[in-house]
C-alpha positions in Angstrom: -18.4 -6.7 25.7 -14.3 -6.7 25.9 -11.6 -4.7 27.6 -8.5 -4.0 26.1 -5.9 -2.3 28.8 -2.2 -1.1 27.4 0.9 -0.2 29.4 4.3 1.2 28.6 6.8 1.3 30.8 4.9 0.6 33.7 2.4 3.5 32.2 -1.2 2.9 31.6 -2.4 4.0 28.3 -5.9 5.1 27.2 -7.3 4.6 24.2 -8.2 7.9 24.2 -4.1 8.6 24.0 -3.6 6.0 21.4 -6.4 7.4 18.8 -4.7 10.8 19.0 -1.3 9.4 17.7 -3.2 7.5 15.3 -5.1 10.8 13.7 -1.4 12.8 14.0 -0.2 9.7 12.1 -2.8 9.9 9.3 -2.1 13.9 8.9 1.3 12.8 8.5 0.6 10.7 5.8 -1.9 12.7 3.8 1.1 15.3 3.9 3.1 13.3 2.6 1.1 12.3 -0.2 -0.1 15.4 -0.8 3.4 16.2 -1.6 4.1 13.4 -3.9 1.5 14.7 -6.3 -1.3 12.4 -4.9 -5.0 12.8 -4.7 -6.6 11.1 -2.5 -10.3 9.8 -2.5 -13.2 8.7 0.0 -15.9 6.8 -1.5 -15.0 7.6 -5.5 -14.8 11.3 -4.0 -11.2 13.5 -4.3 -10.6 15.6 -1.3 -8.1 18.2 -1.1 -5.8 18.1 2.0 -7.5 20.3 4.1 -10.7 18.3 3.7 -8.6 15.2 4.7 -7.0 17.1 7.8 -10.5 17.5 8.8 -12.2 14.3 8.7 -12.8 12.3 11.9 -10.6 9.0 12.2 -12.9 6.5 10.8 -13.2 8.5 7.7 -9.4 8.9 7.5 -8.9 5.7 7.6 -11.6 4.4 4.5 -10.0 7.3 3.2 -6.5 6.2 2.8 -7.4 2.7 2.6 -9.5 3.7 -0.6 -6.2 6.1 -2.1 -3.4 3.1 -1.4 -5.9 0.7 -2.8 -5.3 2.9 -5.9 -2.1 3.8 -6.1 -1.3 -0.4 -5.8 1.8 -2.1 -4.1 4.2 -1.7 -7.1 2.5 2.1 -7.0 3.5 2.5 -3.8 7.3 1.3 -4.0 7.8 3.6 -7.0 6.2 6.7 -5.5 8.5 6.2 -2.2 11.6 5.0 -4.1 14.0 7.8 -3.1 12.8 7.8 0.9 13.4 4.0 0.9 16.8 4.4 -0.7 17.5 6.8 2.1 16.2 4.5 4.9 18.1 1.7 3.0 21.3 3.5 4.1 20.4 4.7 7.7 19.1 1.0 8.6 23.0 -0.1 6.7 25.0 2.6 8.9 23.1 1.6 12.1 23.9 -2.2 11.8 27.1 -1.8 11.0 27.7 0.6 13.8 26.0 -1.9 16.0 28.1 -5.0 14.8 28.5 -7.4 18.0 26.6 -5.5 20.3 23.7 -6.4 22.1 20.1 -5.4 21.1 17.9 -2.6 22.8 14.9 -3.8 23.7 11.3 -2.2 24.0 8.1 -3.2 25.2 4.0 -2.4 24.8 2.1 -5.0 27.5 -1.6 -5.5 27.0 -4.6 -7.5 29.0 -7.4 -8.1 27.5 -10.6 -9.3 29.0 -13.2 -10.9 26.1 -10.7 -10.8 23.3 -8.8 -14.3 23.4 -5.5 -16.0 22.1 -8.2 -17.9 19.8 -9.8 -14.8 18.2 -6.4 -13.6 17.6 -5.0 -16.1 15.9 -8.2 -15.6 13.4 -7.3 -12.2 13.0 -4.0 -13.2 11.9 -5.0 -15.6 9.4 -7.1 -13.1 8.1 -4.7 -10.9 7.4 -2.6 -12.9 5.8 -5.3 -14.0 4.0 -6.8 -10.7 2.8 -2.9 -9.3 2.1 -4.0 -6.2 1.2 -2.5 -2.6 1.5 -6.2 -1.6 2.8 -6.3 -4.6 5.6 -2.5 -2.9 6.3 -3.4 0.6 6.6 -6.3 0.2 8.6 -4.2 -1.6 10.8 -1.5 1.6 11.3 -1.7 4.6 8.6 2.5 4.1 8.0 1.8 0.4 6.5 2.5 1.7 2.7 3.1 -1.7 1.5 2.3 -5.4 2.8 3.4 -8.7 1.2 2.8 -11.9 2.8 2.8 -15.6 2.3 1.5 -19.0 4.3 5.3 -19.3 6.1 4.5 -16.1 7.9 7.2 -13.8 6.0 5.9 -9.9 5.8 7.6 -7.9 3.5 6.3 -4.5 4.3 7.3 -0.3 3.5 6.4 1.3 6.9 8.0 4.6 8.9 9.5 2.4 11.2 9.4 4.2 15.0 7.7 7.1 13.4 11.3 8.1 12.6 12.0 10.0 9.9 10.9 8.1 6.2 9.5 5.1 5.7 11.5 1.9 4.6 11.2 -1.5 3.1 11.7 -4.5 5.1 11.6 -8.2 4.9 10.4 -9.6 8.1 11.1 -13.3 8.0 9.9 -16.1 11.0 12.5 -16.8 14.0 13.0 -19.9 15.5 13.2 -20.1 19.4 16.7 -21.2 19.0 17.1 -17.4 17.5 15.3 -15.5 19.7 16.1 -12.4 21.3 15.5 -13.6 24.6 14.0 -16.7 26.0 10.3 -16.3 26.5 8.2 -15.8 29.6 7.1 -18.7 31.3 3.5 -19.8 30.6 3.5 -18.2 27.6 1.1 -19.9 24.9 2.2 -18.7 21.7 5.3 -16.5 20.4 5.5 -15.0 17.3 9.0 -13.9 16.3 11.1 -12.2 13.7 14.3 -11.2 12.1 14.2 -7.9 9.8 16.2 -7.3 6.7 16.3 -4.8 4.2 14.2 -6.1 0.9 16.3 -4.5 -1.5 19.3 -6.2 -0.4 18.9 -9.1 2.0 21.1 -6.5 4.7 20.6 -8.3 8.4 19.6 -4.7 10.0 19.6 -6.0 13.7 16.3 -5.3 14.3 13.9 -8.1 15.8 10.4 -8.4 17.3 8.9 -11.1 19.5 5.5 -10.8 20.9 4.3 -13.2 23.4 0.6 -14.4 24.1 -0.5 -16.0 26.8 -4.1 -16.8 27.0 -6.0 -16.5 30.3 -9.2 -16.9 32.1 -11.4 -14.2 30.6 -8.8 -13.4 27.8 -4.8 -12.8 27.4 -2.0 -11.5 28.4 0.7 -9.8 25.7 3.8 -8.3 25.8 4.9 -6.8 22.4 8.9 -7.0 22.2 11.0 -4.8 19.5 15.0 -5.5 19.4 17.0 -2.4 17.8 20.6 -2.1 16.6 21.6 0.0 19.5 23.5 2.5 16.9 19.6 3.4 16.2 18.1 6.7 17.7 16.7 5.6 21.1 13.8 7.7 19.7 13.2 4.6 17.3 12.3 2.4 20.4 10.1 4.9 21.8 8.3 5.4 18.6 7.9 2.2 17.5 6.3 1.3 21.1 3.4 4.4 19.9 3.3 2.5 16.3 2.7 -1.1 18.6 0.1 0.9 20.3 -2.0 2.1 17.7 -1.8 -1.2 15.4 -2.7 -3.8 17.7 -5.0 -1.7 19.1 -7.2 -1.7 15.9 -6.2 -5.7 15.3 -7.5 -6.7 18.9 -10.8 -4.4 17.7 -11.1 -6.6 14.5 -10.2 -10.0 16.6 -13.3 -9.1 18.9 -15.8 -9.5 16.0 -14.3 -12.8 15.1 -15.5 -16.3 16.6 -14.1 -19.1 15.4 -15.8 -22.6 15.4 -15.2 -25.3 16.9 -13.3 -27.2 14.3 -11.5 -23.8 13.8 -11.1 -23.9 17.5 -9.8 -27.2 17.6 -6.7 -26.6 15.0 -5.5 -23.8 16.7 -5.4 -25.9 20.0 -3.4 -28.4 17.8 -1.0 -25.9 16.4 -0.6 -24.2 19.6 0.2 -27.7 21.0 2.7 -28.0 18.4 4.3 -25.4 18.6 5.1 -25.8 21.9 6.5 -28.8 21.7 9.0 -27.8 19.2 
């Protein structure tokens, strides 16, 4: 058995709460599309939109695994090229509006009891590993695209704080000596990134840092995103519901996971490693 407890802003969040943003933010996708020309499939099946309104979340989810599977990466890029070109802009206008200023920051905290640091760091390498658009949509139904490689570098095509289109972003590793702020004490492991647009290598501003800190029974994370202030405050407060939902369902697939001991013992070694540098 685990436990897996969220606040924002000092507010407890139920899970519950969280798989009701996630259904609102599959609806939103099938919309979308359904507007693009797209049919999408469960098991081999087509299904109109109203039959994908319908379905409960689990089925939502194998369903628009199962369609992006189809449609491809390079499918995916094509079919959203003009709402990336517009996002392109927005994220261009907000860092240059936000030149010299400091960062907003926003936060999701999370305790978990059963689920530890260890499990997710499987997790992660599984998804690296898998680097599929189905791994990535199951994870949050606005992941339209996910590239990675060994360094840790994510280029991805998500609506980023819920916030209007979706847009296409190269999410590259931070060093602590570029970090937003300076991390908690005690923390065990930090993973940090700068974001820039993958179309032209723009710096948007916009940074995450999560820290994990592994406990008795489990861990402790806070999930950090840094925004261009000149981007809608609404950005901050959607991307903390976009946290929610996808770490959520990754802490869900980190439960199932057990590494062994020799696993075990190279993630001590890494964590070790990473401290001291």
């Amino acid at each position: 058995m685990f436990e897996i407890h969220f606040t924002v802003d000092g507010h407890a969040v139920s899970e519950a709460q969280i798989h009701q943003v996630e259904l609102s933010r599959y609806h939103h996708v099938f919309k979308l599309l359904n507007q693009k020309g797209v049919t999408a499939t469960l098991k081999g099946q087509d299904q109109r939109l109203d039959q994908l309104l319908a379905l409960p979340l689990a089925d939502a989810k194998d369903a628009l695994a199962e369609t992006k599977e189809a449609i491809g990466k390079p499918g995916m890029l094509e079919l959203l090229k003009s709402e990336l070109a517009q996002a392109d802009r927005r994220w261009t206008d907000y860092a240059r509006e936000s030149a010299g200023q400091p960062l907003r920051a926003a936060y999701v905290e999370a305790e978990t009891k059963g689920i530890d640091l260890y499990q997710f760091m499987l997790f992660s390498q599984q998804m690296l590993k898998e680097n599929s658009l189905a791994f990535a949509s199951k994870l949050h139904p606005e992941h339209y695209y996910f590239d990675a490689d060994r360094s840790g570098r994510q280029v991805i095509v998500e609506t980023f704080g819920m916030y209007k289109g979706p847009a296409y972003l190269d999410l590259r590793p931070s060093q602590a000596d570029t970090y937003p702020v300076a991390p908690d004490a005690g923390v065990d492991l930090v993973m940090a990134g700068k974001t820039y647009l993958a179309s032209s290598e723009l710096d948007t501003q916009l940074m995450a840092m999560h820290q994990l800190t592994q406990t008795a029974d489990g861990m402790k994370i806070k999930l950090g995103v840094f925004l261009p202030v000149a981007a809608p405050e609404e950005i901050a407060t959607g991307h903390q519901q976009h946290l929610l939902v996808e770490f959520n369902n990754a802490l869900h697939i980190a439960a199932d996971l057990h590494p062994n001991l020799v696993q075990k013992q190279a993630m001590k070694l890494a964590l070790k490693k990473m401290k001291k540098d």
